[in-house]
C-alpha positions in Angstrom: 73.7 75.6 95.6 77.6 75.2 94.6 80.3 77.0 96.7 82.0 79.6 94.6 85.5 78.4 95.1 88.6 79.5 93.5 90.2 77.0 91.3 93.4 74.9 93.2 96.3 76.2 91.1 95.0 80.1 91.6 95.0 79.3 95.1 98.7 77.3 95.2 99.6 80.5 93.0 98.6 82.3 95.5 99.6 80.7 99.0 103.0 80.4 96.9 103.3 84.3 96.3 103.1 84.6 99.6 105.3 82.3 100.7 107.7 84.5 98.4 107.2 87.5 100.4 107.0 86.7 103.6 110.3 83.6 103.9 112.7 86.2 104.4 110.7 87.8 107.1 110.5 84.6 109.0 114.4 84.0 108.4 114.9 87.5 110.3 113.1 86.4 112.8 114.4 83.0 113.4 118.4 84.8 113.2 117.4 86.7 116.0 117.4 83.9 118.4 120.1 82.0 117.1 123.5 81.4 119.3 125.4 81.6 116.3 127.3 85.4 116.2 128.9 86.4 113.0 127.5 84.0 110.8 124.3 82.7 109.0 124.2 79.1 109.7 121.2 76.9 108.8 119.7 75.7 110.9 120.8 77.2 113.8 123.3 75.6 116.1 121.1 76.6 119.2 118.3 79.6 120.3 118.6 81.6 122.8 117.0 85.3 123.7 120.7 86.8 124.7 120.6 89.0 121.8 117.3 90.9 123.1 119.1 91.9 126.1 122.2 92.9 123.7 120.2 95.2 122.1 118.3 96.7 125.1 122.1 97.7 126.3 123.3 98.9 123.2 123.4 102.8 123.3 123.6 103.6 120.2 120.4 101.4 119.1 118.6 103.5 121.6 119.8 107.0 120.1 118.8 105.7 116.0 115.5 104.3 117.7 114.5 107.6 119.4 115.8 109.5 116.2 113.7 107.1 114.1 110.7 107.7 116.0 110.9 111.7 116.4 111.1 112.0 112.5 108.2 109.9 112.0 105.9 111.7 114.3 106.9 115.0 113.2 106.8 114.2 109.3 103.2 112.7 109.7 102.1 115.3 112.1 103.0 117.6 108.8 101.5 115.8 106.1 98.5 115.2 107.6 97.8 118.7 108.0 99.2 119.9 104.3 98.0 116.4 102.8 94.4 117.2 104.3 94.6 121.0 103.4 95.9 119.9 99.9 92.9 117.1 99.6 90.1 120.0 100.3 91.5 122.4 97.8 91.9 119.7 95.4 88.5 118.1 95.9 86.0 120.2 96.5 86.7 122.9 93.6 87.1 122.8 89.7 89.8 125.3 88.4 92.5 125.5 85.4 95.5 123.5 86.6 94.4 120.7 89.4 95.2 118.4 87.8 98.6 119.3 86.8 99.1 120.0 90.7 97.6 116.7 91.3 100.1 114.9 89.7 102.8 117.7 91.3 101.7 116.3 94.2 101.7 112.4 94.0 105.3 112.6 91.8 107.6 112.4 94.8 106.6 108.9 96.0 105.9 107.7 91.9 109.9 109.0 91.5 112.4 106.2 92.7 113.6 107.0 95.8 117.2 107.9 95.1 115.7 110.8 92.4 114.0 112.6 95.3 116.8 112.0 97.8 119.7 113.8 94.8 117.1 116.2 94.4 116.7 117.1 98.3 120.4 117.0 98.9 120.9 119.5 95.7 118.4 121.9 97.0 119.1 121.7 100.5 123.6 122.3 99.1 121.6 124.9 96.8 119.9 126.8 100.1 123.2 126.8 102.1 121.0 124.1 104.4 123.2 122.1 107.0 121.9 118.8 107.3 120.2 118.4 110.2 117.1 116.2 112.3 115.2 119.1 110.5 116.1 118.1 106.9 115.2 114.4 107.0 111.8 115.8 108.8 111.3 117.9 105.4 112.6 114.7 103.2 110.2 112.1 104.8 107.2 114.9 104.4 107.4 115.1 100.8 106.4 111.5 100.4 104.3 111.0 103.6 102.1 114.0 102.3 101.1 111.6 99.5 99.8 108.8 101.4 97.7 111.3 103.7 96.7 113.3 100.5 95.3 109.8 98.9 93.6 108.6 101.3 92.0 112.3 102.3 90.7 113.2 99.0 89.1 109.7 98.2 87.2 110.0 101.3 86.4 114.3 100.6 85.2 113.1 96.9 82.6 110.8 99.2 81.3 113.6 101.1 78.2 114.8 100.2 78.5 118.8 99.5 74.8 118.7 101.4 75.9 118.0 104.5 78.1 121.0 104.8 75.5 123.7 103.0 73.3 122.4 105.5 75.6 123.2 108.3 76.5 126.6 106.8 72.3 127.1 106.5 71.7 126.3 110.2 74.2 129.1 111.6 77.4 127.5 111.6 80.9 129.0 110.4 83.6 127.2 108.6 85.5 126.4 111.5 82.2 124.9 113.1 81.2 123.1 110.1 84.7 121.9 109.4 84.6 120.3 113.4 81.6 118.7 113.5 80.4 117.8 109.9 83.7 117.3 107.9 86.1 116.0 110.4 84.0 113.2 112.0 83.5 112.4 108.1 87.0 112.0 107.0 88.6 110.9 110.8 89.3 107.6 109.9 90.5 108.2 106.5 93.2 110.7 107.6 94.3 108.8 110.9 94.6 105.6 108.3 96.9 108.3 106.3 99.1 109.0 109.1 99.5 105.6 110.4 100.3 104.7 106.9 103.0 107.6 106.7 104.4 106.9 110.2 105.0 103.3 108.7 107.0 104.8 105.6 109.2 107.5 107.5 110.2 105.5 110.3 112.2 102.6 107.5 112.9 104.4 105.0 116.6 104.6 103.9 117.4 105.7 100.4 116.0 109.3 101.4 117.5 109.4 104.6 120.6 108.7 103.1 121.0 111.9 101.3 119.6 114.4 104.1 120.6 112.8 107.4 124.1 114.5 107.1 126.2 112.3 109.9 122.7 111.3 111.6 121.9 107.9 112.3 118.1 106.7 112.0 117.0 103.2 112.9 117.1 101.8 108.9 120.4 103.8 108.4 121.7 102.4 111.9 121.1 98.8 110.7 122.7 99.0 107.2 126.3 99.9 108.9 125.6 97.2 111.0 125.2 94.8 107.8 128.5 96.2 106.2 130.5 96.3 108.7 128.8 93.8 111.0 130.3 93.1 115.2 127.1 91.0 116.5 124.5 90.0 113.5 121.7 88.7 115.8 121.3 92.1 117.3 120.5 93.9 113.7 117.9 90.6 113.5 116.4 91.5 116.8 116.6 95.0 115.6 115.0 94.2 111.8 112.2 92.2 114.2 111.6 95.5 116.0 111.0 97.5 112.6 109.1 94.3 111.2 106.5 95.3 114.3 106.6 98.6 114.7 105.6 99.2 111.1 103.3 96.2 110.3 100.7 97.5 113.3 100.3 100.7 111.8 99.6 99.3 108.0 97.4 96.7 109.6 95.2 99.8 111.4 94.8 101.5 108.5 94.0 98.7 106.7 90.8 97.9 108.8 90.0 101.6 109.5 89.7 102.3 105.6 87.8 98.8 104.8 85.2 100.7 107.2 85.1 103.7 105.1 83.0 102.8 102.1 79.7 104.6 103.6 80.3 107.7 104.4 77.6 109.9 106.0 75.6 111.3 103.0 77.3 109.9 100.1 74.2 108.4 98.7 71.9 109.1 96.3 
């Protein structure tokens, strides 16, 4: 038997794609450590962990950290009930229209960024809304609400309609059927949502931009930094903070949807 292998220039092709995206990652990471303060020199002049212990006693990266991290949970605690809601009205019924609010419901992460964030800001000016935590909660939800909605109706179009007329058959009510049939079913599906969704509220800028009002998030925290920079390492050891705290959850979700191909009673 031969070894299926891919051909050698597919596979340069592809170790040099990734090399394209993931270089400047690694540069982040290695201007973190540098001794070097205001400037980008390469190589480094020396390494040293200084900056770590900057940033742990810089105030104000504590205040856009903690900020950062109370819009993200809030904003996925939101779309994973209204993207799951959405997902089961969507999926499991046939009526004139879904379609249309289908794609209603996936435009605001297809739109570039800066189309959503005018369109907040105008309706938020429009509403007599003061920009507030509360209105970067509600700009981060529109496109978090997406990624839940995606990965929750892929997994209710799996579920066998059986399982759940044979719940309703034995005695139970919605509420019953909904805990113990529908929920184990689609678990992983929506905590790979909200992982996914944490990832994407807690760096996003463009929309935070236009409804954080004077409010400064972790992403919007280190883009004053870069303009008006005092100690570049400590927006590297920052960026290296972002780099984690965002990569774990895409990597979770990633292996908690790969096991989500069989799905109790999706068969034949």
């Amino acid at each position: 038997m031969t070894e299926n292998r891919s051909p050698l220039t597919l596979r340069i092709a592809a170790a040099a794609g990734l090399l394209f995206l993931h270089l400047p990652l690694l540069f982040i990471i290695l201007y973190a450590f540098t001794t070097e303060e205001r400037s980008f020199e390469f190589p480094p002049p020396g390494y040293t962990l200084k900056w770590f212990g900057v940033a742990w006693n810089r105030p104000d990266v504590w205040a856009a950290l903690g900020l950062s991290v109370k819009v993200a949970l809030v904003s996925t605690f939101l779309a994973i009930i209204l993207g799951t809601l959405a997902a089961a009205a969507l999926s499991r019924t046939r009526f004139f229209g879904r379609e249309a609010i289908s794609l209603l419901l996936i435009l605001p992460i297809a739109l570039p960024g800066i189309i959503t964030g005018i369109a907040l800001r105008a309706a938020f000016n429009l509403a007599d809304i003061p920009f507030s935590y509360w209105t970067i909660v509600l700009g981060h939800a529109t496109f978090c609400i997406v990624v839940v909605y995606n990965n929750a109706v892929a997994r209710f179009r799996r579920l066998s309609p059986s399982l759940m007329e044979a719940s309703m058959d034995l005695g139970a009510d919605g509420f019953q059927t909904f805990r113990h049939v529908v929920l184990p079913s689609i678990g992983t599906a929506l905590l790979a949502g909200g992982m996914l969704a944490f990832a994407l509220s807690f760096d996003e800028v463009i929309v935070t931009t236009f409804t954080a009002g004077q409010q400064q998030t972790l992403p919007i925290w280190m883009l004053s930094e870069l303009i008006r920079p005092r100690q570049r390492p400590v927006t590297n050891v920052v960026a290296v903070i972002v780099i984690l705290v965002t990569a774990l959850p895409i990597l979770a979700a990633y292996y908690l949807t790969r096991e989500g191909e069989n799905v109790a009673g999706s068969g034949k």
